[in-house]
N, C-alpha and C positions, 0 to 999 in steps of 0.2 A: 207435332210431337218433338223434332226436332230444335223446333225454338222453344219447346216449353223448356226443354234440357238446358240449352242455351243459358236463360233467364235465369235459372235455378243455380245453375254453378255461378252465374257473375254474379247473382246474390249474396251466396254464399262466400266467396271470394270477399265482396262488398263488405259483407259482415264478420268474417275473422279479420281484414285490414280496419276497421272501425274496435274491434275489440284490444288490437296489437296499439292500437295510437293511443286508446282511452287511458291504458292499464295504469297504474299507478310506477312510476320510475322507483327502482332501487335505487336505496343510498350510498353510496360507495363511501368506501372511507378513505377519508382526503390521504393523500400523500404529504410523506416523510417532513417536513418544513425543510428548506436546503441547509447544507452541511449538518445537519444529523444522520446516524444509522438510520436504513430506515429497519421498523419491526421484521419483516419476517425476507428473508432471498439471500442469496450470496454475492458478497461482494471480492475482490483480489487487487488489491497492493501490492506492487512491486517497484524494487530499483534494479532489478536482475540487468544486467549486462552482461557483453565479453570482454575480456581481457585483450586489448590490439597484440600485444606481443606473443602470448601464450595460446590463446582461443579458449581460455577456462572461463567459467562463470563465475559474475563475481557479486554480491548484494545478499538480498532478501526478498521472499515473498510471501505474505500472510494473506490466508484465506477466512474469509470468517463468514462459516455456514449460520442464519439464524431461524430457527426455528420456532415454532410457539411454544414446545417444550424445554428446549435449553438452547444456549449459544455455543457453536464450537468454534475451535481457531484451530488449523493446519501451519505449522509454520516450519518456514523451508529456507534454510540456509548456506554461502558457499565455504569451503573446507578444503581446498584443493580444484574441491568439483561440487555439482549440485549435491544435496545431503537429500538424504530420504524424509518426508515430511514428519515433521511429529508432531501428535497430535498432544493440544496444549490442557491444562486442566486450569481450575479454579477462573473461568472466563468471566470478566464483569466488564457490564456498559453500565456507563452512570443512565440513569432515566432518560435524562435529557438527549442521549446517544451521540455525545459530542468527545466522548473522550471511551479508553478501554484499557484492561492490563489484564492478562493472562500470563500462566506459570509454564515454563517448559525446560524439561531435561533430556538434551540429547546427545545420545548415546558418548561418553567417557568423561563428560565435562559434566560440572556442579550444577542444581538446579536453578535457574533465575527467573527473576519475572520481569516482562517486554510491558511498557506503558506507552500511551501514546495517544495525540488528539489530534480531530480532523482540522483540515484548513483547507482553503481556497474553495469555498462551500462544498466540501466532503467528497473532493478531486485526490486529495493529498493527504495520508496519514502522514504528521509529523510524531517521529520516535523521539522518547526519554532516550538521553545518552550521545556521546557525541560520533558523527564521520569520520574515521582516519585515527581514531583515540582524542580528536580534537573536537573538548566539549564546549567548543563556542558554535562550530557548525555541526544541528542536528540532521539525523538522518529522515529525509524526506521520502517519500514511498507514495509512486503517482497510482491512484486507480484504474487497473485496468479496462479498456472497454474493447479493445482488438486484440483478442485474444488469438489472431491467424500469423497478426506480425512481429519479425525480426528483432531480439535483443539490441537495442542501442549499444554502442563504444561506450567501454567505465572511462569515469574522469577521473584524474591523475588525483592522488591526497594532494591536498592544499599542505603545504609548508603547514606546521603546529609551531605554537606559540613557544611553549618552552622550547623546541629547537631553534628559534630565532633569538630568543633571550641568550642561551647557550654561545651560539653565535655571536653574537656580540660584547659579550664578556670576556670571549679571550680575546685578549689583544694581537693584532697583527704583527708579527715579527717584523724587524727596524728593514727599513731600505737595503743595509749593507749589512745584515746578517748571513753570515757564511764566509764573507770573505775574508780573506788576510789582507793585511794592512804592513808597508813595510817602513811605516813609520820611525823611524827613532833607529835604526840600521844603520 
């Protein structure tokens, strides 16, 4: 009686593992191609530092929720200190999910709109507009993926171009300016 039990379950066993191997596999749908958004989860971009002298924060950090229904952006900026996030309107990814620009007004300043496309296969938002006022180096914003660790040291602004041109256009004052001379006495 005992082994007829036996038989019966390791049948049974036998034959839900024969039915679990046969079954037909679902499809999954491939992932994202690198450096695109992918469709649907959240991604965070940041340049967030600290300030070595001060301890303030200094950067940007864009979150960008996507959903099957619409795309949001969170976007958080410093002002002294971190700014309360605001949440962006008019959100667009080109199809391809290689670039983005949404619109945000936060609180006392004009509305503007943030554009910007991925690089380093979609590690790195690069921003429209330049670091420092200097619109030769843009602002780059690494993806976050540890989100438990410590804001890096910000880097100093790079010297900007017009203040070097600046610079170099006055001329240095002569060797022996300032002094008296008792020439001719």
């Amino acid at each position: 009686m005992i082994t007829t039990r036996r038989a019966a379950l390791a049948g049974a066993i036998l034959l839900a593992s024969c039915a679990v191997f046969a079954a037909p596999k679902m499809a999954r749908k491939p992932a994202a191609p690198a450096g695109t958004l992918p469709r649907y989860g959240m991604l965070v971009y940041s340049d967030l530092c600290v300030h070595a002298d001060s301890g303030e924060f200094g950067g940007q950090r864009i979150t960008l929720q996507r959903f099957s229904e619409v795309d949001t952006v969170l976007y958080e900026y410093t002002a002294g200190g971190l700014s309360w996030p605001v949440v962006a309107s008019e959100v667009t990814i080109d199809p391809r999910g290689k670039q983005l620009y949404f619109t945000v007004q936060p609180p006392d300043e004009d509305e503007r709109v943030i554009s910007g496309k991925l690089a380093d296969g979609g590690k790195t938002l690069v921003l429209d507009g330049g670091y420092c006022d200097d619109q030769s180096v843009p602002m780059r914003l690494s993806l976050v993926t540890d989100f438990g660790r410590k804001a890096g040291a910000c880097r100093a602004c790079p010297a900007s171009k017009k203040k070097k041109e600046m610079e170099e256009e006055v001329p240095a004052p002569p060797a022996d300016a300032g002094k008296t001379t008792t020439a001719g006495l």
